[in-house]
C-alpha positions in Angstrom: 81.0 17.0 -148.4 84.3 17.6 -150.1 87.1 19.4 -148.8 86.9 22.8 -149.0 90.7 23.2 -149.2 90.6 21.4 -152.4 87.2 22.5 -153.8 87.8 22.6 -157.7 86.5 24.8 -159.6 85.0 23.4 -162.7 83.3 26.4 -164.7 86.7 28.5 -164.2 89.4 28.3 -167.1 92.6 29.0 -165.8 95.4 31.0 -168.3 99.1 31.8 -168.0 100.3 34.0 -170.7 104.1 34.5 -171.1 104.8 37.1 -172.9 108.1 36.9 -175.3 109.6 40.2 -175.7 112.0 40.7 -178.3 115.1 38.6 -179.4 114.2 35.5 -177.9 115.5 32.2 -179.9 113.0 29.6 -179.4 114.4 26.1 -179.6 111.9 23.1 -179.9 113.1 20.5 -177.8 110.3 17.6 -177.8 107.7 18.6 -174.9 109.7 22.1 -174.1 110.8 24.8 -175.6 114.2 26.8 -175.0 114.4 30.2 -174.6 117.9 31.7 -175.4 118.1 35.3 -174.5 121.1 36.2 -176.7 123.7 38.7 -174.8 123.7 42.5 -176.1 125.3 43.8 -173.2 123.9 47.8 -172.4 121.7 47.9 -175.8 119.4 45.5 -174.0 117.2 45.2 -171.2 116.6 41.8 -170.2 113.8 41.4 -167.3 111.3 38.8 -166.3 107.9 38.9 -164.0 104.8 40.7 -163.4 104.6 43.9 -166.2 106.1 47.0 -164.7 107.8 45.4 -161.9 109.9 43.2 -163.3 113.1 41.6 -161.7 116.5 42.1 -163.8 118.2 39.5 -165.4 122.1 40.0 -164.6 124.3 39.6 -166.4 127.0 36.5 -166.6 130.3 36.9 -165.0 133.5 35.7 -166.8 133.0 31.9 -166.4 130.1 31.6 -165.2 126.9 29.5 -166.5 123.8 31.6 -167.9 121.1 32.8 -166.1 119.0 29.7 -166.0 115.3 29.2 -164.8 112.0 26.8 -166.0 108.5 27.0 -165.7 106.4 24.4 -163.6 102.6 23.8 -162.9 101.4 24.5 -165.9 99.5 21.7 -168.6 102.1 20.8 -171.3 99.8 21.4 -174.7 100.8 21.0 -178.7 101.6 24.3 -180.0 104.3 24.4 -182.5 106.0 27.9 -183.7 104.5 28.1 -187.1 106.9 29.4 -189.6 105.2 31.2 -191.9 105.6 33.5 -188.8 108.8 33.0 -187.5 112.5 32.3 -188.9 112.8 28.7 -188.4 115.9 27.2 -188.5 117.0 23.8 -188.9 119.2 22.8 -186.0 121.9 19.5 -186.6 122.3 18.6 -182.6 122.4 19.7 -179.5 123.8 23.6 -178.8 127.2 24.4 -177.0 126.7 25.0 -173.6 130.2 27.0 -173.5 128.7 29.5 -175.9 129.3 32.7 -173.9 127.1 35.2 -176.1 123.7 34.0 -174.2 122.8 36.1 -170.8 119.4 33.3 -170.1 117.8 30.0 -171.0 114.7 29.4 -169.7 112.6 26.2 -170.0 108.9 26.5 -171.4 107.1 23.6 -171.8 105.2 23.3 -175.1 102.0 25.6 -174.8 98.7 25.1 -175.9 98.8 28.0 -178.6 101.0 30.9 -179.8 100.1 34.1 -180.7 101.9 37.1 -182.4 102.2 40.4 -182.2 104.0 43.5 -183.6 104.8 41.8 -186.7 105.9 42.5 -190.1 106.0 41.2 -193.7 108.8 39.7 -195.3 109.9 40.2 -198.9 110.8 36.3 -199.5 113.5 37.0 -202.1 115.4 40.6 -200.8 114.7 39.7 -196.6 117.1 36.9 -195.9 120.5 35.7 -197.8 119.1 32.2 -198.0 116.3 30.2 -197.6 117.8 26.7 -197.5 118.3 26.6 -194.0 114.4 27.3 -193.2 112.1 24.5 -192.0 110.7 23.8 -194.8 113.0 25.6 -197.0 111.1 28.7 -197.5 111.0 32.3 -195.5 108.4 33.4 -193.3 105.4 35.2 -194.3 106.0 37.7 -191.5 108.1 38.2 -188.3 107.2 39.3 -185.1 108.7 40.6 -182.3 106.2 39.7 -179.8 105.0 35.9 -179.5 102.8 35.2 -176.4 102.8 31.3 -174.9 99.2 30.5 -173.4 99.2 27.8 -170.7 96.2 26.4 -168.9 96.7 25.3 -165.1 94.9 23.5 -162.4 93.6 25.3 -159.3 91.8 25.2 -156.7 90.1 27.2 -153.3 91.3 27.2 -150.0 89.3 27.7 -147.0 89.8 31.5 -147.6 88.1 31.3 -151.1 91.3 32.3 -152.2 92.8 30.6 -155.7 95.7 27.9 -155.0 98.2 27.0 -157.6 101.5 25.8 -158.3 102.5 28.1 -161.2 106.0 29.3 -161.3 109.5 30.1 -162.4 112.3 28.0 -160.6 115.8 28.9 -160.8 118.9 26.1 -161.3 118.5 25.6 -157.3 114.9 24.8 -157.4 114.0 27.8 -156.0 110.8 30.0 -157.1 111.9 33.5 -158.1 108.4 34.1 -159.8 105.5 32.7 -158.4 102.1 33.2 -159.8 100.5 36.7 -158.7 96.6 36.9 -157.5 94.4 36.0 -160.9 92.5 38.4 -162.5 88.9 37.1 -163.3 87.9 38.1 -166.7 84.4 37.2 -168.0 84.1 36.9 -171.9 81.1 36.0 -174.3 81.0 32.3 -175.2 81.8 32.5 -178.8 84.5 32.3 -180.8 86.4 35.8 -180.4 86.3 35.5 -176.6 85.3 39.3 -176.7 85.7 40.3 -172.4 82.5 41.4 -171.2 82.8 45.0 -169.4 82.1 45.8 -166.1 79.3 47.9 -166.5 77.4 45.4 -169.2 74.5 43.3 -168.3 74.6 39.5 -169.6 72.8 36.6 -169.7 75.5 34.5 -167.9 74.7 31.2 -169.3 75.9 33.5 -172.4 79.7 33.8 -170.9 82.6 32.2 -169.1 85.1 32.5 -166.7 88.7 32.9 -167.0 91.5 33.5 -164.4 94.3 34.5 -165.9 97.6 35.6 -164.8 101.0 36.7 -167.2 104.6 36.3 -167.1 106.7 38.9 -169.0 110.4 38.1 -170.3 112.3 40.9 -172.3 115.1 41.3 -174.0 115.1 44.6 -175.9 116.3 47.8 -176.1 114.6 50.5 -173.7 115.0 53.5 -175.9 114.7 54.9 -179.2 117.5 53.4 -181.6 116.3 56.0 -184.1 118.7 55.9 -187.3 120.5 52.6 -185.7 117.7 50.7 -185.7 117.8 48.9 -188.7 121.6 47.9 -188.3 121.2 47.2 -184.6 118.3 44.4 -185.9 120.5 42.7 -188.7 123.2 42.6 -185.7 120.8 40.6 -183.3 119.6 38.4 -185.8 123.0 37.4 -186.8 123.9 36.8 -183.0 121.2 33.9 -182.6 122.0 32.4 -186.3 125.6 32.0 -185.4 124.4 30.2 -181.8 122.2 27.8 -183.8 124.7 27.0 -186.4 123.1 28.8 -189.7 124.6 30.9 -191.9 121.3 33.0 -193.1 121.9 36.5 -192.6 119.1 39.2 -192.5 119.7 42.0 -195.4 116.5 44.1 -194.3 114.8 44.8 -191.2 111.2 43.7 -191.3 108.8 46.9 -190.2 106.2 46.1 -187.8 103.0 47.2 -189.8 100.3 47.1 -186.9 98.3 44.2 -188.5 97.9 42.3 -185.1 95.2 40.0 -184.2 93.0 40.6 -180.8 94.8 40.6 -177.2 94.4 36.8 -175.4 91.5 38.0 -173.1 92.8 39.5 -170.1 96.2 40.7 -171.2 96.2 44.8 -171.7 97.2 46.5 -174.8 100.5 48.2 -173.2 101.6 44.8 -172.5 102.5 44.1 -176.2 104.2 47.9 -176.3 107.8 47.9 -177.0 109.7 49.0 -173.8 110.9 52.0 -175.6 107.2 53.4 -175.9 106.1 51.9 -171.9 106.5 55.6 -170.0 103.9 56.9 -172.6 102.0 53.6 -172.3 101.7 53.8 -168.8 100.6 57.8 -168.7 97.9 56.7 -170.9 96.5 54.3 -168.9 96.8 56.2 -165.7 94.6 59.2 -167.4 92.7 56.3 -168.5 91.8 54.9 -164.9 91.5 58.2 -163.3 89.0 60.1 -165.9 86.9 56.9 -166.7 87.9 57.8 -170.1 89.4 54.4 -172.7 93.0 54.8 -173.8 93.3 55.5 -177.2 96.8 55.4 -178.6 98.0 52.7 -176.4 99.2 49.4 -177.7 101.3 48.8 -180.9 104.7 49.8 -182.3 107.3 51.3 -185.2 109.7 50.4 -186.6 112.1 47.1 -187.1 110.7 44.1 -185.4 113.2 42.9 -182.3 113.4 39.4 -183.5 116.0 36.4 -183.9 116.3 33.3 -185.7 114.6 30.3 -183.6 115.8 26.5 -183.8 114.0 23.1 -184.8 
């Protein structure tokens, strides 16, 4: 009889999805990526961890190195950033490490599949001052604000049923300041949408799966309304992560997020994908929600310019 401390379970999928808020430059760096959180001082919020109670990211004292941290015990997959929805840039060689305008890098290895959210679409002559610099030479389709890294992981029970894993976040020390939180169970219908099954509907159950998932958050973007200054404020960013990686492309219109999104990865929730300016109305939602038995409705999505930067190839 095996071990039940290391009883696998084989019918279980396990997902990590983390979550990419806002100006995030994404550098593909063979079996990793890079993610540069450029520095915008007070316009910004820059956080990491479990949704709503995240941890801050400080920021960098004069002299001192960015906030640095990577992500072990998760399966390395083949996912590449696909730029017909993302600004792509090619990179010459490595980036300066004395570059002073980055608060974080944090190292993500590659994922099995990205998805997008709070996008919008591009007008491929008037959106960018050049194209040449694009993987590919061309613009993106659309841009998005949101782009969510999906990670499978191994796991298995201890003698207390309960699920063991080695997922986290270690800082430049090698110490864990996120470790994975208790996974959710999420049963979906075996086809190809992955539709969750609710709580309340009877199944066949050789008609559905089992995931455990668990999600990572990582922002940086503004917490408030920018109102008239948002458009400005969004040329501003994206110039901030072209100068780090070396381009010269300058946005000359913010793309508008135009609420065209695929479905939610099962098991995230639809106020995870809100902007942080819009959370305190996301979250009353969902509390009337849970405590009338009643579905949200009006939670998930966003306005406006999408929070985005260049990424690096």
């Amino acid at each position: 009889m095996a071990d039940k401390e290391h009883t696998p379970q084989p019918d279980i999928e396990f997902r990590l999805y983390v979550v990419l808020h806002g100006l995030i430059c994404l550098v593909d760096d063979g079996d990793q990526f890079i993610a540069y959180l450029p520095e915008l001082q007070n316009q910004h919020k820059y956080l990491y961890g479990d949704w709503l109670v995240e941890d801050e990211i400080p920021p960098r004292a004069p002299g001192q190195e960015p906030f640095t941290a990577e992500l072990h015990g998760v399966y390395c997959g083949k996912a590449h950033l696909n730029p017909d929805e993302n600004p792509v840039m090619k990179i010459a060689g490595y980036l300066p490490d004395t570059y002073t305008d980055i608060r974080a890098q944090i190292t993500l290895p590659r994922p099995r599949c990205i998805h997008h959210f709070l996008c919008g679409e591009v007008d491929a002559v008037n959106t960018f001052s050049r194209v040449d610099e694009f993987v590919g030479g061309k613009a993106p389709k659309r841009v998005c604000a949101i782009r969510i890294f999906e990670y499978s992981f191994p796991s298995h029970l201890d003698e207390n049923d309960d699920d063991i894993n080695n997922v986290r976040l270690e800082g430049v020390d090698g110490t864990a300041i996120w470790t994975c939180p208790d996974l959710a169970e999420v049963i979906i219908e075996n086809d190809d949408d992955e539709t969750p099954v609710g709580a309340m509907r009877r199944v066949s159950m050789d008609k559905t799966r089992t995931l455990k998932v668990a999600v990572l958050h990582i922002f940086n973007e503004p917490d408030h309304d920018l109102k008239q200054g948002s458009e400005k404020h969004n040329i501003d960013e994206f110039a901030l992560t072209t100068r780090f990686l070396g381009a010269k492309t300058q946005l000359r219109h913010a793309a508008l997020i135009d609420g065209d999104d695929s479905d939610l990865p099962p098991g995230l929730l639809e106020g995870e994908v809100d902007p942080l300016s819009v959370r305190h109305q996301t979250v009353l939602l969902l509390l009337l929600a849970n405590r009338t038995g009643v579905p949200a409705e009006g939670v998930g999505g966003g306005s406006g310019p999408a929070c985005m930067g260049a990424n690096g190839q």
